[in-house]
N, CA, C and O atoms as CSV, one atom per row, in Angstrom:
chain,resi,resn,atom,element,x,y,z
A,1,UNK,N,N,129.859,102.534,109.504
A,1,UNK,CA,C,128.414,102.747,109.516
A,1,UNK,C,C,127.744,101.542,108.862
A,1,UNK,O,O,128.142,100.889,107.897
A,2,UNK,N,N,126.870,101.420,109.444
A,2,UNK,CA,C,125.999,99.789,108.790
A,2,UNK,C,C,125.058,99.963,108.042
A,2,UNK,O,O,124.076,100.680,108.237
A,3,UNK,N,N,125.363,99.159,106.922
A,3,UNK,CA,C,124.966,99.291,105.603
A,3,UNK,C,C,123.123,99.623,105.463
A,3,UNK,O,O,122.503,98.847,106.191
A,4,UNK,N,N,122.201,100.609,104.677
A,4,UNK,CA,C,121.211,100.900,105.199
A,4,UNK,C,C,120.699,100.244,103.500
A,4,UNK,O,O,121.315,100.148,102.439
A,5,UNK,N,N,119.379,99.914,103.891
A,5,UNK,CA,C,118.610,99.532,103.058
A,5,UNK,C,C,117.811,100.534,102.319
A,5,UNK,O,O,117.369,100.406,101.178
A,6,UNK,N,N,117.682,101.531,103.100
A,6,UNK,CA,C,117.254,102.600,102.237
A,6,UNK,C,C,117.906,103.236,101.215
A,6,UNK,O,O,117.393,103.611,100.161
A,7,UNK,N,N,119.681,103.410,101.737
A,7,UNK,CA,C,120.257,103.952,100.703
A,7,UNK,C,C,120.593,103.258,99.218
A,7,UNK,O,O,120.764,103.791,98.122
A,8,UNK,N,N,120.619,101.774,99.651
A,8,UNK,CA,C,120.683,100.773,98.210
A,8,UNK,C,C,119.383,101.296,97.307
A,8,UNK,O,O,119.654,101.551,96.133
A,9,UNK,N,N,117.878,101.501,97.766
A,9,UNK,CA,C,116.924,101.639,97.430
A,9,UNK,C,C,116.553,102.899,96.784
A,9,UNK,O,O,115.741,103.134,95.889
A,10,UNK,N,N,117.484,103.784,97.569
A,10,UNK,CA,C,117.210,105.236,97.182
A,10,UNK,C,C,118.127,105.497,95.729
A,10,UNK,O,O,117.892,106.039,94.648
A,11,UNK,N,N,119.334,104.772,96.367
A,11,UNK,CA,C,120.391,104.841,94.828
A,11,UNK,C,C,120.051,103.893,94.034
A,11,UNK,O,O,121.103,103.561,93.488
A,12,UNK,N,N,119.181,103.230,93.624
A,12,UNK,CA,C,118.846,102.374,92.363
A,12,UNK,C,C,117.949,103.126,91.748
A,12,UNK,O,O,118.000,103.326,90.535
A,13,UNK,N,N,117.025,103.626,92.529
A,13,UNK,CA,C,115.833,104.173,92.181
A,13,UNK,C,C,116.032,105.482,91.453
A,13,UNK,O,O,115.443,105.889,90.452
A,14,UNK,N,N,117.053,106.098,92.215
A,14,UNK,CA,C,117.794,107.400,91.719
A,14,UNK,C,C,118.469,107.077,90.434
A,14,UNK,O,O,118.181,107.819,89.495
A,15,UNK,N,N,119.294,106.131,90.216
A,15,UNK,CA,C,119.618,106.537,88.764
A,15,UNK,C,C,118.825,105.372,87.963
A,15,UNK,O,O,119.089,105.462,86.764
A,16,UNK,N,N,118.240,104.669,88.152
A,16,UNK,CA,C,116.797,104.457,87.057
A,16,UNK,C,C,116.085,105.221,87.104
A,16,UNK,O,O,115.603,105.319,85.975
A,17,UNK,N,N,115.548,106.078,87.909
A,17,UNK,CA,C,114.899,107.453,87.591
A,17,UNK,C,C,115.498,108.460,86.114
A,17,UNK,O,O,114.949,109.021,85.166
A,18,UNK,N,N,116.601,108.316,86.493
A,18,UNK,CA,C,117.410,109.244,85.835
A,18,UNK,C,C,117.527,108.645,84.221
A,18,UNK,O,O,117.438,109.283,83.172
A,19,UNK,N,N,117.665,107.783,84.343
A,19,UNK,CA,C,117.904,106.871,82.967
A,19,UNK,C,C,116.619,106.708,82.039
A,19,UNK,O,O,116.542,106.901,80.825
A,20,UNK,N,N,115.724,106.341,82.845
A,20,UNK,CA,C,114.542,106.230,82.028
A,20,UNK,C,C,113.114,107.367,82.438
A,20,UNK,O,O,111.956,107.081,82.136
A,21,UNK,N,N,113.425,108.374,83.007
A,21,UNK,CA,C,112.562,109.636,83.050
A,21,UNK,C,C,112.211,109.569,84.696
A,21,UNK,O,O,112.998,109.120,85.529
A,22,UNK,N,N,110.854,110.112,85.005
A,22,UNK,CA,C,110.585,110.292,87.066
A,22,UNK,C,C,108.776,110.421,86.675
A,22,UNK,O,O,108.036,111.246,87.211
A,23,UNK,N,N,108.497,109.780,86.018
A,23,UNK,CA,C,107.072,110.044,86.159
A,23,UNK,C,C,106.386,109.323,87.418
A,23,UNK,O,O,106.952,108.239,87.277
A,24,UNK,N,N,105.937,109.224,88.043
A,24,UNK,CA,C,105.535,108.556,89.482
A,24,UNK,C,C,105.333,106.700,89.273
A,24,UNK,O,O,105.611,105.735,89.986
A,25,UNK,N,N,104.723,106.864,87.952
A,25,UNK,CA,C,105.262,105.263,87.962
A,25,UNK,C,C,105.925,104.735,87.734
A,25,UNK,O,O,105.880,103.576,88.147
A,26,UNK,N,N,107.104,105.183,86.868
A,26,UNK,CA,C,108.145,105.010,86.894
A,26,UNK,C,C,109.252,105.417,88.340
A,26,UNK,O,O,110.477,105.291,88.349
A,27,UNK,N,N,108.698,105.736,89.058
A,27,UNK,CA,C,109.229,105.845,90.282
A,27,UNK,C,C,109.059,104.568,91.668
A,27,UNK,O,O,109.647,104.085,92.636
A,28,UNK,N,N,108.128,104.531,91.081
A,28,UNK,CA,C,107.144,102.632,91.901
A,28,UNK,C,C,107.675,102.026,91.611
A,28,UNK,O,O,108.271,101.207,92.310
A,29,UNK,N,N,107.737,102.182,89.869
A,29,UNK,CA,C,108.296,100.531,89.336
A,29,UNK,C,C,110.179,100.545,89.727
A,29,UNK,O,O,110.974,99.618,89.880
A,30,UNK,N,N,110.284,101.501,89.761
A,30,UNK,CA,C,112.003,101.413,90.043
A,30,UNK,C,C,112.304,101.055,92.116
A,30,UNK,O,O,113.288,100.611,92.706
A,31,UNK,N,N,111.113,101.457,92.559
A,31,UNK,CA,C,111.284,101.122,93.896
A,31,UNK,C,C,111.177,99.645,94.070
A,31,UNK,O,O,111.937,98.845,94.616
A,32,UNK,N,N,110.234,99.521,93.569
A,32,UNK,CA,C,109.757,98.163,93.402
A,32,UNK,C,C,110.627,97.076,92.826
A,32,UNK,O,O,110.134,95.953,92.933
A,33,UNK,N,N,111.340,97.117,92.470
A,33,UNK,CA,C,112.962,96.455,91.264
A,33,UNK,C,C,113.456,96.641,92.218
A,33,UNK,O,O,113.418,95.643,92.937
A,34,UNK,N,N,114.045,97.636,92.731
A,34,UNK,CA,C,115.277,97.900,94.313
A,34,UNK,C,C,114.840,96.784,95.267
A,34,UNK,O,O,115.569,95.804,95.413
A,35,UNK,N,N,113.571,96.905,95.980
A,35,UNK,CA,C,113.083,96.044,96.571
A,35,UNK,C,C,112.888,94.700,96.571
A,35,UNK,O,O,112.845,93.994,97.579
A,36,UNK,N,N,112.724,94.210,95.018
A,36,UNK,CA,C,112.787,93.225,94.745
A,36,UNK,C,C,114.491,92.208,94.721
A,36,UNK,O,O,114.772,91.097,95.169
A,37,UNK,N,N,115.300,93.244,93.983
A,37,UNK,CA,C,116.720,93.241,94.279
A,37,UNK,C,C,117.562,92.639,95.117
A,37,UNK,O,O,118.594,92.005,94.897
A,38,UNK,N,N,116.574,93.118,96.872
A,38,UNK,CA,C,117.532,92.770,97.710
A,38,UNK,C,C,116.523,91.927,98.401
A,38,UNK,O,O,116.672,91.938,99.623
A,39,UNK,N,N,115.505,91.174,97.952
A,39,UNK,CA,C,115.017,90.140,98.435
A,39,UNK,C,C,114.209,89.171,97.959
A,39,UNK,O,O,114.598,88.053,98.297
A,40,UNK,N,N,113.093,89.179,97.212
A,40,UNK,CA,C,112.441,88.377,96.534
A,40,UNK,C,C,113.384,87.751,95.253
A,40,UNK,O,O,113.337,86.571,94.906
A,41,UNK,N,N,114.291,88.841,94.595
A,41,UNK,CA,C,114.943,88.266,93.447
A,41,UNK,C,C,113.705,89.126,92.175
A,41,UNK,O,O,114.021,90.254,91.795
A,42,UNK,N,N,112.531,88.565,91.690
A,42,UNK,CA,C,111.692,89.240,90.921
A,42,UNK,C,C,110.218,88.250,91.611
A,42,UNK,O,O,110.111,87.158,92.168
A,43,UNK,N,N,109.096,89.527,91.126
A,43,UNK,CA,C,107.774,88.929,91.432
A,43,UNK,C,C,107.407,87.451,90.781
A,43,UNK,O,O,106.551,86.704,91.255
A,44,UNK,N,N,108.224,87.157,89.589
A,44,UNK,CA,C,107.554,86.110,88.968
A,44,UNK,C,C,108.331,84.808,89.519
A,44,UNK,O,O,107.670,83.781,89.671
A,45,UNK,N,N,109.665,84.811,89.815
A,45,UNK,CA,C,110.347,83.587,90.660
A,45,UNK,C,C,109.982,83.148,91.419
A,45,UNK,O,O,108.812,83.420,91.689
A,46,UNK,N,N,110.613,82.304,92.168
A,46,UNK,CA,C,110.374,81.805,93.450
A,46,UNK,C,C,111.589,81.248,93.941
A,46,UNK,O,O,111.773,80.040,94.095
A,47,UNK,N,N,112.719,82.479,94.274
A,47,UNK,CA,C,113.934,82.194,94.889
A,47,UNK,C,C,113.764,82.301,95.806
A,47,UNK,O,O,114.485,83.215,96.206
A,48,UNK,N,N,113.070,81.838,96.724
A,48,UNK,CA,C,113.199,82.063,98.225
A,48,UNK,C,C,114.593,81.997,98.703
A,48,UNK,O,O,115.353,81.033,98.608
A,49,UNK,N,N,114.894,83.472,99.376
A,49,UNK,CA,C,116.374,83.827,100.614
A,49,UNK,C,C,117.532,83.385,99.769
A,49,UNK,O,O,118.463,82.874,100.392
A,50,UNK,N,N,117.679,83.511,98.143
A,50,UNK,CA,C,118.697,83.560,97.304
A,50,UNK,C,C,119.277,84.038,97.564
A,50,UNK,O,O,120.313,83.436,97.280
A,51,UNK,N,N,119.650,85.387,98.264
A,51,UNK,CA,C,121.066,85.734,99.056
A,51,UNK,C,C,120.634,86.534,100.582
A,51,UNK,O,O,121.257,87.499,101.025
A,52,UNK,N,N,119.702,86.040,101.103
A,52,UNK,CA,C,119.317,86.146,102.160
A,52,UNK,C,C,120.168,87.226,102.457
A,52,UNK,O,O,121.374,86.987,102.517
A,53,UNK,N,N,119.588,88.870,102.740
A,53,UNK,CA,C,120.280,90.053,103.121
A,53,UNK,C,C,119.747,89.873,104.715
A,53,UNK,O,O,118.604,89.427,104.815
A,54,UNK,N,N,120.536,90.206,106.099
A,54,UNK,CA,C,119.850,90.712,106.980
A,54,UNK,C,C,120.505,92.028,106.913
A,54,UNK,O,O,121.713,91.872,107.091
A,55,UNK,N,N,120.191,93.272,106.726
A,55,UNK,CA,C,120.378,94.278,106.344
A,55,UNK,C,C,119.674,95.244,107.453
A,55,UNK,O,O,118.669,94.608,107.770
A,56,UNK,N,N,119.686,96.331,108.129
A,56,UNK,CA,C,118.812,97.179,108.928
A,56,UNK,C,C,118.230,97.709,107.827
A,56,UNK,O,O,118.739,98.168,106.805
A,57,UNK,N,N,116.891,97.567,108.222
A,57,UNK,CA,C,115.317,97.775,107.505
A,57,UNK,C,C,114.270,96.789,107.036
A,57,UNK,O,O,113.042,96.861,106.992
A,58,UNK,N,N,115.371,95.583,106.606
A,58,UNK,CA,C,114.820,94.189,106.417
A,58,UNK,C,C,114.578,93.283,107.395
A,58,UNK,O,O,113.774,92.391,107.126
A,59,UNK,N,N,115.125,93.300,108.556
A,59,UNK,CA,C,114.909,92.992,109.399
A,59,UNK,C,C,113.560,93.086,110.378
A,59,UNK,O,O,112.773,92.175,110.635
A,60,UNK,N,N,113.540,94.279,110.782
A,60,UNK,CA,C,112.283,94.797,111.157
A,60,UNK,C,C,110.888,94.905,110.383
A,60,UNK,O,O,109.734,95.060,110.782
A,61,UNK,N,N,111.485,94.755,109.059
A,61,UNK,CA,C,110.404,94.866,108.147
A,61,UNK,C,C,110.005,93.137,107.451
A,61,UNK,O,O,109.252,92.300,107.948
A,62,UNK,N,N,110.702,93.053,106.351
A,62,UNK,CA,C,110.509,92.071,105.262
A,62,UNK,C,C,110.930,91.059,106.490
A,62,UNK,O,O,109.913,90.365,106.483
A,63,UNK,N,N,111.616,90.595,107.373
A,63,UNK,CA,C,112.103,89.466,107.563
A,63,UNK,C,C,110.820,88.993,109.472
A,63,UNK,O,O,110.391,87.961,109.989
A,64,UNK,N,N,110.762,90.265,109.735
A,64,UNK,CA,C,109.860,90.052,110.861
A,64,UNK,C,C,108.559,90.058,110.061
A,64,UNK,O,O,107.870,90.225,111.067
A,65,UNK,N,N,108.012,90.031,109.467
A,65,UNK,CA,C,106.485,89.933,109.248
A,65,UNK,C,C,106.927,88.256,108.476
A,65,UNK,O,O,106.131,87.335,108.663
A,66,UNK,N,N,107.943,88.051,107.816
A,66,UNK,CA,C,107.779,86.438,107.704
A,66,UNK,C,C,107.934,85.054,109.100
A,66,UNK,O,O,107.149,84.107,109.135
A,67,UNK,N,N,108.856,85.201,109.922
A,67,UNK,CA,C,108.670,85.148,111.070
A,67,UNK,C,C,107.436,85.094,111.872
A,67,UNK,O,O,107.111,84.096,112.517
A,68,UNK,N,N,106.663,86.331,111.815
A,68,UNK,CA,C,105.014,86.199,112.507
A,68,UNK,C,C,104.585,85.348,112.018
A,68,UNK,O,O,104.464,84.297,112.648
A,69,UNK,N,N,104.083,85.477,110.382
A,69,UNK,CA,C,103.645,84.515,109.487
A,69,UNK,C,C,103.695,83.088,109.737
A,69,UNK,O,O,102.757,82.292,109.683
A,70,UNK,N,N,105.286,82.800,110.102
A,70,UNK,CA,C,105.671,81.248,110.374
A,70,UNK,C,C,105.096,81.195,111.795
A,70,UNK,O,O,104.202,80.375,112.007
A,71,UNK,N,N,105.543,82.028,112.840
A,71,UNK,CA,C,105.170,81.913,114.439
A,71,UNK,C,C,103.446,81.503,114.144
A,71,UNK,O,O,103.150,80.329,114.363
A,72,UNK,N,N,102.712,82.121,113.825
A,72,UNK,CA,C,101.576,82.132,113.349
A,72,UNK,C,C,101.078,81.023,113.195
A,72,UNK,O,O,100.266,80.611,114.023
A,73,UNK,N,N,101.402,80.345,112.217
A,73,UNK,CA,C,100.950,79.403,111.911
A,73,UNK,C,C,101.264,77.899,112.594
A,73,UNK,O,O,100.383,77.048,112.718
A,74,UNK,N,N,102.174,77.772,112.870
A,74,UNK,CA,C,102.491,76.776,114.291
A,74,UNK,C,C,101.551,77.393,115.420
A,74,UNK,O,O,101.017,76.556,116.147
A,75,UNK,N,N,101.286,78.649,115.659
A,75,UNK,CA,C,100.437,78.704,116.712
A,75,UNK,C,C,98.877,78.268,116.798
A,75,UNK,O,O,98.070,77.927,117.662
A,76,UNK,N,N,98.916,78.445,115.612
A,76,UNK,CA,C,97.407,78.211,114.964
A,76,UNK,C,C,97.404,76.545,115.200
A,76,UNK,O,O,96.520,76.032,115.886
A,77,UNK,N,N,98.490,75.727,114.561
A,77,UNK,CA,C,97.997,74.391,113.997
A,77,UNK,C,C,98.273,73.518,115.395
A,77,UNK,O,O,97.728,72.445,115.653
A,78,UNK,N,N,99.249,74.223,116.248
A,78,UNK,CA,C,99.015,73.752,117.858
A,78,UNK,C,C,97.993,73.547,118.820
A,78,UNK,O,O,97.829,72.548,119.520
A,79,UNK,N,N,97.158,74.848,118.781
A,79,UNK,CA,C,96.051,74.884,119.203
A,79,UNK,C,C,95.488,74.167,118.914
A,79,UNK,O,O,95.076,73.442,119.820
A,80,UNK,N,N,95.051,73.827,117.469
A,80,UNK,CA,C,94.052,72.626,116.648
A,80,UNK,C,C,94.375,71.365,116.835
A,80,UNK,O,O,93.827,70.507,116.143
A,81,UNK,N,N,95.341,71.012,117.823
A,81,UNK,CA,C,96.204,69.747,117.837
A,81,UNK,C,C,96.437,69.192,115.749
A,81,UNK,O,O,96.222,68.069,115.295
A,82,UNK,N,N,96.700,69.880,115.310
A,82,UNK,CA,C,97.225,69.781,113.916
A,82,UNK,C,C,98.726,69.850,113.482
A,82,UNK,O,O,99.625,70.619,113.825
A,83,UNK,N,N,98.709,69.130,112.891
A,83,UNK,CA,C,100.630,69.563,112.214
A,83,UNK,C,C,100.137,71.015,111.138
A,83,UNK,O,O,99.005,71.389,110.833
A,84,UNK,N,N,101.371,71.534,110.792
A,84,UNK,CA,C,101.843,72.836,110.006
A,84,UNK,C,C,101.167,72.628,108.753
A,84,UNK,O,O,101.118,71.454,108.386
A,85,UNK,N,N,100.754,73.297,108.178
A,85,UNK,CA,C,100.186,73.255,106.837
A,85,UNK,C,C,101.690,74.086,105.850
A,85,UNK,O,O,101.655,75.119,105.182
A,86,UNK,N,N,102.570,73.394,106.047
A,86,UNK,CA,C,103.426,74.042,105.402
A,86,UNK,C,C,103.665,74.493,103.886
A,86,UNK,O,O,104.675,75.153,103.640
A,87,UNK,N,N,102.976,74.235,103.092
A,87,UNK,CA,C,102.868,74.859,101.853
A,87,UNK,C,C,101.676,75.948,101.938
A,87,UNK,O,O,101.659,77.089,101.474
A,88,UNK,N,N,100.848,75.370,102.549
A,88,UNK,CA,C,99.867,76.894,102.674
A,88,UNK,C,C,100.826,78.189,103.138
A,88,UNK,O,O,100.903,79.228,102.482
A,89,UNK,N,N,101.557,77.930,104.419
A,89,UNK,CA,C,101.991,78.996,105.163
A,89,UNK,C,C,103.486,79.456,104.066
A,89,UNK,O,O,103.931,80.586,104.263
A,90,UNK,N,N,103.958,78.874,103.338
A,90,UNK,CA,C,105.042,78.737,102.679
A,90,UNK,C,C,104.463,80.086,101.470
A,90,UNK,O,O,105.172,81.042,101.156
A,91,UNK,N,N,103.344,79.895,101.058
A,91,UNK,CA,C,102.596,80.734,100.165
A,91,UNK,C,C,102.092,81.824,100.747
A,91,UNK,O,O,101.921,82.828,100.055
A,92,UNK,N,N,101.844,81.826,101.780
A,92,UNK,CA,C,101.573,83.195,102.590
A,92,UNK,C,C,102.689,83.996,102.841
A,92,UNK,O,O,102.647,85.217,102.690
A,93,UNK,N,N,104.206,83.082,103.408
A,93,UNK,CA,C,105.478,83.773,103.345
A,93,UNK,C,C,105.394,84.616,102.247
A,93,UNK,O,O,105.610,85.818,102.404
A,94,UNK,N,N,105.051,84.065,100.923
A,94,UNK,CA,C,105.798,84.484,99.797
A,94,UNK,C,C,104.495,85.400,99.323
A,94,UNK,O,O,104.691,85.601,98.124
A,95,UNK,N,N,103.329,86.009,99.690
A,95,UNK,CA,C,102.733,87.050,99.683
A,95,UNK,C,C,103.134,87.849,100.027
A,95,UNK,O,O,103.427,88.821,99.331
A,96,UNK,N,N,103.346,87.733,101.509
A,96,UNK,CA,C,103.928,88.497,102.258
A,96,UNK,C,C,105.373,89.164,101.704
A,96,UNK,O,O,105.605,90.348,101.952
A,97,UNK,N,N,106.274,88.398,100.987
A,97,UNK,CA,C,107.009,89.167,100.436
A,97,UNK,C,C,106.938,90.047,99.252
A,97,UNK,O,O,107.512,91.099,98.970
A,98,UNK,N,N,105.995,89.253,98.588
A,98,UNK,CA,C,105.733,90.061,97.355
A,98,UNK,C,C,105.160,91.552,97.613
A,98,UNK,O,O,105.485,92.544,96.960
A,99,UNK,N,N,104.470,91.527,98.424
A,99,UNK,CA,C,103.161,92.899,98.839
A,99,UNK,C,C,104.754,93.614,99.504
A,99,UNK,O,O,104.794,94.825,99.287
A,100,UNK,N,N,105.960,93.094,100.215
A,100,UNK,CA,C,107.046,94.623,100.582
A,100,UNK,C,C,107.337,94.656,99.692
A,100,UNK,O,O,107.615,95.845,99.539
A,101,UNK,N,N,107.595,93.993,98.492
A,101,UNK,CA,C,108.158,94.527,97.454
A,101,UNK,C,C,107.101,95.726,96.802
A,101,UNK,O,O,107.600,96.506,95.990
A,102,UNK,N,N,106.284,95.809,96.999
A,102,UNK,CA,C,105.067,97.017,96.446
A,102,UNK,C,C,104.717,97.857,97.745
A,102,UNK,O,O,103.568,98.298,97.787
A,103,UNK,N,N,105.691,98.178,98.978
A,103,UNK,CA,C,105.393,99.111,99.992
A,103,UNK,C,C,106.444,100.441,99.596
A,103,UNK,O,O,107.122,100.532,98.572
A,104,UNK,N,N,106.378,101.232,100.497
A,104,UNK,CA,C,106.959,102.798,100.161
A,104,UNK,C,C,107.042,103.295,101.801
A,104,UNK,O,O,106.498,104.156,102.492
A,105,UNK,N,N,108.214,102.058,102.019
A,105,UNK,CA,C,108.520,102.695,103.714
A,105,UNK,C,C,109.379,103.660,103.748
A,105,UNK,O,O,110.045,103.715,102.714
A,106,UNK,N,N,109.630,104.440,104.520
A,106,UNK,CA,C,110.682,105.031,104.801
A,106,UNK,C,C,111.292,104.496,105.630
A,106,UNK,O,O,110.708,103.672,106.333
A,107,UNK,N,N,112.847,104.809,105.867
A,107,UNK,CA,C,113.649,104.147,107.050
A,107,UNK,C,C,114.886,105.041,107.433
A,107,UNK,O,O,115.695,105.510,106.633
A,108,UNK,N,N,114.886,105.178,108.668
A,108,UNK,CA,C,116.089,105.979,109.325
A,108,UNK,C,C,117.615,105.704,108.575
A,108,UNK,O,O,118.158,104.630,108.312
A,109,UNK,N,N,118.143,107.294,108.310
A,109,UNK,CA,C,119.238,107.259,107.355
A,109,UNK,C,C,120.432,107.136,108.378
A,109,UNK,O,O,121.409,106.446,108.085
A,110,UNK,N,N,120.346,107.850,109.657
A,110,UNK,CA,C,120.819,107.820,110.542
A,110,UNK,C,C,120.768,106.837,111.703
A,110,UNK,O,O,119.676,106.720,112.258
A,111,UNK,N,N,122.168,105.849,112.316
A,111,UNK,CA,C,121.293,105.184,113.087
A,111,UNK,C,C,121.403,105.788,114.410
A,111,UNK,O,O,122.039,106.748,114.844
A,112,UNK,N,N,120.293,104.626,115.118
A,112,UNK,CA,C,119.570,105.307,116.132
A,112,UNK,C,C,120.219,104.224,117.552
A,112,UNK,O,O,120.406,103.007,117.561
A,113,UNK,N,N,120.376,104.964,118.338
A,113,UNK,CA,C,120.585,104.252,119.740
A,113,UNK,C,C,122.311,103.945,119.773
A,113,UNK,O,O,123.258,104.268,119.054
A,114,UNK,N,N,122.200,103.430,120.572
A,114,UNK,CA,C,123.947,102.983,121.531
A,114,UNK,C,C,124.271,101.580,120.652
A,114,UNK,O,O,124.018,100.733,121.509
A,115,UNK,N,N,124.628,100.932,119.606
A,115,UNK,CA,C,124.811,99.758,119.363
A,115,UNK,C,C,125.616,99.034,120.335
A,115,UNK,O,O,125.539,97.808,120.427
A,116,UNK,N,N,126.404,99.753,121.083
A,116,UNK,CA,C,127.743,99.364,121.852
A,116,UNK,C,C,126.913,98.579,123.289
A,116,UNK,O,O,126.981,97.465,123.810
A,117,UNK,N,N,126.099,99.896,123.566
A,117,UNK,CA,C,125.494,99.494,125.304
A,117,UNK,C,C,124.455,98.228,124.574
A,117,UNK,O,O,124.838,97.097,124.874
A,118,UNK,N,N,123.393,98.268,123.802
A,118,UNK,CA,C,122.962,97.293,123.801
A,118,UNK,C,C,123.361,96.067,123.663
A,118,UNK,O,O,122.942,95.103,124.304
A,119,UNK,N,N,124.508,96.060,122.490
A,119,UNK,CA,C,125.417,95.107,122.942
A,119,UNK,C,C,125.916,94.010,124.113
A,119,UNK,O,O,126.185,92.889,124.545
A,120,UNK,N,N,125.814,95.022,124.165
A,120,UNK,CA,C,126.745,94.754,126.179
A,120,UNK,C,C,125.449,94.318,126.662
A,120,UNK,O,O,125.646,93.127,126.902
A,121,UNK,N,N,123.896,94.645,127.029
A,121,UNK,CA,C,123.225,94.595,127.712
A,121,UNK,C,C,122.736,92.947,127.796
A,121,UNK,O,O,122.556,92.198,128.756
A,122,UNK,N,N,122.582,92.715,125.964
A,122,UNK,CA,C,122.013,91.412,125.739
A,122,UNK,C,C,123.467,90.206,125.793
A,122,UNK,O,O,123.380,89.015,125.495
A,123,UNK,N,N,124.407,90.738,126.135
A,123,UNK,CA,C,125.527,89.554,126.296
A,123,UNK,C,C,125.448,89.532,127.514
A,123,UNK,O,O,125.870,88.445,127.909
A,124,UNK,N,N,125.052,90.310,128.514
A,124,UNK,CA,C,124.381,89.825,129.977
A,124,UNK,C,C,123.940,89.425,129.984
A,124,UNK,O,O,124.233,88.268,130.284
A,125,UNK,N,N,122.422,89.800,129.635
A,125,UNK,CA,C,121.390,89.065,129.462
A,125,UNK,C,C,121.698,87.490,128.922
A,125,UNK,O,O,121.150,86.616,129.595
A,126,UNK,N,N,122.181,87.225,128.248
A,126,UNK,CA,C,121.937,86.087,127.410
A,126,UNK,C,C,123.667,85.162,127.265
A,126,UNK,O,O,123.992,84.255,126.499
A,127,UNK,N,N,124.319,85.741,128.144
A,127,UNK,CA,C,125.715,85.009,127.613
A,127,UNK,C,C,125.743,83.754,128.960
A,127,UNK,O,O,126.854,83.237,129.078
A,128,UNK,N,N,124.982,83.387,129.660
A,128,UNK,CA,C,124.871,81.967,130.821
A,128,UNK,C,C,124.252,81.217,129.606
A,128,UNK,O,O,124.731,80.147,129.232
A,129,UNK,N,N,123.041,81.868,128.914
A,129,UNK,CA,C,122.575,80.102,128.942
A,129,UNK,C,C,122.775,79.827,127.113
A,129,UNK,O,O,122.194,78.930,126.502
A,130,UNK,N,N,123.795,80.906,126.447
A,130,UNK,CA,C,124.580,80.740,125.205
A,130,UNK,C,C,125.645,79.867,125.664
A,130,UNK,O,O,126.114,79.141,124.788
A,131,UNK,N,N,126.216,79.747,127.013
A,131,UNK,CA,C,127.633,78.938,126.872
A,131,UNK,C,C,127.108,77.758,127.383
A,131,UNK,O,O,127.851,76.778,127.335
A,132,UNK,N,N,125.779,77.595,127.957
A,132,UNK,CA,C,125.518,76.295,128.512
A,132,UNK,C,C,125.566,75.386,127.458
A,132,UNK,O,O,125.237,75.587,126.289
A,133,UNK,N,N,126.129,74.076,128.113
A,133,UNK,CA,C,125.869,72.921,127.191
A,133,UNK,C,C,123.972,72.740,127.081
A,133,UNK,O,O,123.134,73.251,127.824
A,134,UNK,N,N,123.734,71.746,125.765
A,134,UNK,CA,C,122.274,71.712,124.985
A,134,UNK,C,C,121.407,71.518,126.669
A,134,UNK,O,O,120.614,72.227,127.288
A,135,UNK,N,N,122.051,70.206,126.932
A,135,UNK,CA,C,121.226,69.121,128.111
A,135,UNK,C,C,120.972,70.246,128.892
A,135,UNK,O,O,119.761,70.316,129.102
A,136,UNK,N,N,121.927,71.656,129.698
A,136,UNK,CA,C,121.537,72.122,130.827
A,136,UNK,C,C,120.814,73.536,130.545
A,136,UNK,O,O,120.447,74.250,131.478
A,137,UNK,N,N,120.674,73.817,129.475
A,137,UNK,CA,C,119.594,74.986,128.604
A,137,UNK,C,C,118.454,74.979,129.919
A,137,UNK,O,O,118.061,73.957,130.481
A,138,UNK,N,N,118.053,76.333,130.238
A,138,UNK,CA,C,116.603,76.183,130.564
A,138,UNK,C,C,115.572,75.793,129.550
A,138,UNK,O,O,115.684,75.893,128.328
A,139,UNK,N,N,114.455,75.292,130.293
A,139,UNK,CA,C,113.423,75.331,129.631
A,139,UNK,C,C,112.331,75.787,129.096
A,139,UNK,O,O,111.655,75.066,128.362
């Protein structure tokens, strides 16, 4: 079974709950530490992807909204015929991470779908122009 991000989150939170009482903010702040845990490192650093988890939940969540962020901003500075403002957008990444570290998602404990068929579907899909050499890649 593949490793869930909720349950790391749920079991940290669960026995720092336990250790230091369950009053609701103490329930934030222990989510918030879990969260931080398996990605930012802490709010006040700036370890960016110190052990880079792709984990199911982070993915869809923490790691696709940085992604937009970056897509984003190349889309933006293209249009403008501009280069990347890459420390601006670099600081928006790292909002963006900070603010999941202060969200309260839930996430499927159970997983969901065929891993096997999809599998299979996207190595159709995609296994011609993975073995092509660089030069004969479409464009």
């Amino acid at each position: 079974m593949p490793f869930r991000v909720l349950l790391l989150v749920l079991a940290f939170a669960f026995l720092m709950q336990r250790a230091a009482g369950a009053t609701k903010g103490e329930q934030g702040l222990c989510e918030r530490t879990a969260r931080e845990l398996v990605t930012t490192w802490t709010g006040q650093d700036n370890i960016t992807d110190y052990a880079n988890r792709q984990w199911a939940g982070l993915v869809g969540t923490f790691y696709f909204s940085r992604w937009q962020t970056w897509l984003d901003a190349l889309q933006s500075a293209h249009a403008a015929g501009q280069a990347v403002d890459v420390e601006a957008t670099r600081a928006r990444i790292r909002e963006g991470d900070l603010a999941w570290t202060r969200r309260h998602d839930t996430y499927a404990v159970e997983p969901r779908g065929d891993v096997i068929e999809v599998s299979r579907r996207l190595l159709g899909k995609y296994s011609t122009d993975a073995s092509a050499p660089l030069s004969a890649a479409p464009e």
